[in-house]
Each structure stands twice: as structure tokens, then as C-alpha cells.
C-alpha positions as CSV (number, residue, x, y, z in Angstrom):
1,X,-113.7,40.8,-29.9
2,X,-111.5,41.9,-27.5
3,X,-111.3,44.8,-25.3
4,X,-109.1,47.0,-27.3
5,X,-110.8,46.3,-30.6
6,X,-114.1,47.3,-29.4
7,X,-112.3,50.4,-27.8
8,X,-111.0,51.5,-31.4
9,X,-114.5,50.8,-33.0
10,X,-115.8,53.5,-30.4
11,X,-113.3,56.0,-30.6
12,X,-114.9,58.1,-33.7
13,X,-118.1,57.8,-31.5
14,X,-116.4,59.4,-28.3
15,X,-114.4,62.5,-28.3
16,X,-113.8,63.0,-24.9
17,X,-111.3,60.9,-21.8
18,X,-113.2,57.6,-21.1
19,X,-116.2,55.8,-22.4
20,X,-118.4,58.8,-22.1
21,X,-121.3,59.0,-25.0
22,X,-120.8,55.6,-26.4
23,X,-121.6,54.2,-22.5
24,X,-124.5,56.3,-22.3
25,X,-125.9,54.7,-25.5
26,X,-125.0,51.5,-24.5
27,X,-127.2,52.6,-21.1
28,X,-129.9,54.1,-22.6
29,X,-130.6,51.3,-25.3
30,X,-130.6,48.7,-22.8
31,X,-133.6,50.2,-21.1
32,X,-135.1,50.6,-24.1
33,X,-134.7,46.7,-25.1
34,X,-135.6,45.9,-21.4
35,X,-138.8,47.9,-21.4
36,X,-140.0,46.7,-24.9
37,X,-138.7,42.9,-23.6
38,X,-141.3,43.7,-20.5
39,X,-144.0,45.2,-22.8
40,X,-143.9,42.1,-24.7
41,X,-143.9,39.5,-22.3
42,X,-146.9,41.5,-20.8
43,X,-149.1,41.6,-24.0
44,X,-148.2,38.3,-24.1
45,X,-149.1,37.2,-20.7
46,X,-153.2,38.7,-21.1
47,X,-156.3,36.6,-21.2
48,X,-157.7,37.9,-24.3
């Protein structure tokens, strides 16, 4: 997808100048899938 497409498909999201909300849940559910990543690969690390 291009730039501009994606841009489009978040405009409903957004309703103010710039990427504003949709960046911050683009943000905020990357730490989410990089704290359950860590989570996981430390489960999976333990000598049970």
C-alpha cells in the first residue's frame, strides 16, 4: 500500500491536522506487542 492509501484508510480515524490519534495507536499497540513479545520469550526462556 502506498503512502496515500493508508492515509485515506486513517482519515475517519483522525479528525484533527496530522497523524495525531491513529499514530498514538499505532505507538501504543507496539509496546503492547513488544511487551507481550518479551513476556513470551521470557516464559519461554525458564527452567521449569
Amino acid at each position: 500500500m502506498s503512502t496515500a492509501a493508508l492515509a485515506s484508510l486513517a482519515a475517519p480515524i483522525s479528525a484533527e491536522n496530522g497523524p495525531g490519534l491513529f499514530l498514538r495507536i499505532i505507538v501504543v499497540a507496539s509496546f503492547v506487542g513488544v511487551g507481550l513479545l518479551a513476556w513470551v520469550l521470557l516464559r519461554a526462556g525458564r527452567n521449569n
